[in-house]
N, C-alpha and C positions, 0 to 999 in steps of 0.2 A: 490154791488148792494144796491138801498137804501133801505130801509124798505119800503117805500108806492111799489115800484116798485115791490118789493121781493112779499108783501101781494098780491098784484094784478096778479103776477104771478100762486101762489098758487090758487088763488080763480079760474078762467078761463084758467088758462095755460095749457101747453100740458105738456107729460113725462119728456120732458129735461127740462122744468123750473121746475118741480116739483124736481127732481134731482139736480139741481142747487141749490134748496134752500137750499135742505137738505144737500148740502155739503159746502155751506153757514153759516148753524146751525153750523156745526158741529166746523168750523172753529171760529163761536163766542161764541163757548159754549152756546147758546140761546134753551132752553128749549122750550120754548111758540113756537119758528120757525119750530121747529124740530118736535114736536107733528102736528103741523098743515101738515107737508108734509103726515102726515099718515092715512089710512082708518079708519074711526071711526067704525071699525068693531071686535070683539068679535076671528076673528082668523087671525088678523093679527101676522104675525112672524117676528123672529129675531135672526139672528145666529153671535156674532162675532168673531175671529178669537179662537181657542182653549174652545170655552163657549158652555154652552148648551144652546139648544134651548127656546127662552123666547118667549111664545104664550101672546097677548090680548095688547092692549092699554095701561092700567096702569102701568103692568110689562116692557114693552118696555120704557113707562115712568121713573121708577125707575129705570132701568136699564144704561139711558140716564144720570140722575139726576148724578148717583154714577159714572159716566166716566165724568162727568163734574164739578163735586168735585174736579176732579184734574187738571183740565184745560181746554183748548180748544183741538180739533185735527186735527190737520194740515193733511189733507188726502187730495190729489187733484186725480181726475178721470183722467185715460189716459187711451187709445185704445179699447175706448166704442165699440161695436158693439149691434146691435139694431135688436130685433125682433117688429114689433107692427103690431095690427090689430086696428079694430074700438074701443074695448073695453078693448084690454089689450097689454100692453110695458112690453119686457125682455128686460135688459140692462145689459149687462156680459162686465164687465170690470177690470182694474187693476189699486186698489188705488197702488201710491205714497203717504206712511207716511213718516211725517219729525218728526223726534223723536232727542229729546236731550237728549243723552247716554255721559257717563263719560267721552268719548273723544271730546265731542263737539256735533254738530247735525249731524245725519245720517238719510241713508233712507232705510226704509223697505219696502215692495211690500205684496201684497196684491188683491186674486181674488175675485172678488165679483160679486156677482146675485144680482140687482136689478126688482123687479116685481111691474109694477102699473097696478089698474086698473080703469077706468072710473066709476067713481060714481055721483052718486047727486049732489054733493058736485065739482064736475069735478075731471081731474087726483090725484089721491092719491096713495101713496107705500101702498103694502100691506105686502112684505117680500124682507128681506134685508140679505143677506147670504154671509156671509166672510169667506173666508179661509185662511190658512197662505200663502206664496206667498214665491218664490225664486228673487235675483236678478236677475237670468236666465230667470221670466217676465218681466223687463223689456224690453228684447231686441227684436229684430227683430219680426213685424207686421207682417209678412206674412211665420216665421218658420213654417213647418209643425209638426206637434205632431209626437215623435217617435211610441206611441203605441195608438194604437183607442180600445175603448171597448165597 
């Protein structure tokens, strides 16, 4: 996506462009893009896979800065499914990481909560919640859960 498009997205768009950006950022390691998908609010969260929970803007920022130190990350969103109402989008999904491991490039799996809510500002994330993931998500849309709780 280009950048004026990506911007224009962000500023008026709905949850999935807002989502889109942000896995946009993430893919160009863009700091500035990536801040922008987020509420500028004091408890925004952020959980990534094995990490503790980093509350507020700045540490989210820093947090961001020091995973982009090392590169970019290739995470693509698969089998989104979608809560929304007028003011707020749950987006529960399973990244695809493509990670280059000693044997070449692989891929890991990955559950995540996505949460925006509608602000001033229009759609914004306000918490991003990763957990480690099996290859056993990536398969079949419609398995049932062995255990409900």
């Amino acid at each position: 996506m280009k950048r004026a498009k990506l911007q224009a997205a962000i500023v008026g768009g709905s949850p999935d462009d807002i989502e889109q950006a942000f896995y946009e950022a993430l893919h160009q390691a863009d700091i500035a893009q990536m801040m922008n998908c987020w509420a500028e609010d004091d408890e925004i969260v952020c959980v990534h896979p094995g990490g503790p929970r980093i509350i507020g803007a700045a540490a989210i920022r820093n947090l961001f800065e020091a995973l982009f130190a090392n590169g970019s990350v290739q995470a693509f969103p698969e089998r989104v499914h979608k809560i929304e109402s007028m003011a707020c989008a749950v987006h529960h999904l399973v990244e695809r990481v493509e990670v280059l491991g000693p044997q070449g490039p692989q891929q890991a799996w990955v559950i995540v909560t996505n949460v925006y809510h509608k602000t001033p500002q229009g759609w914004r994330m306000v918490a991003h919640h990763a957990s480690p993931g099996t290859s056993a998500d990536a398969g079949d849309q419609n398995a049932q859960p062995k255990v409900l709780h």
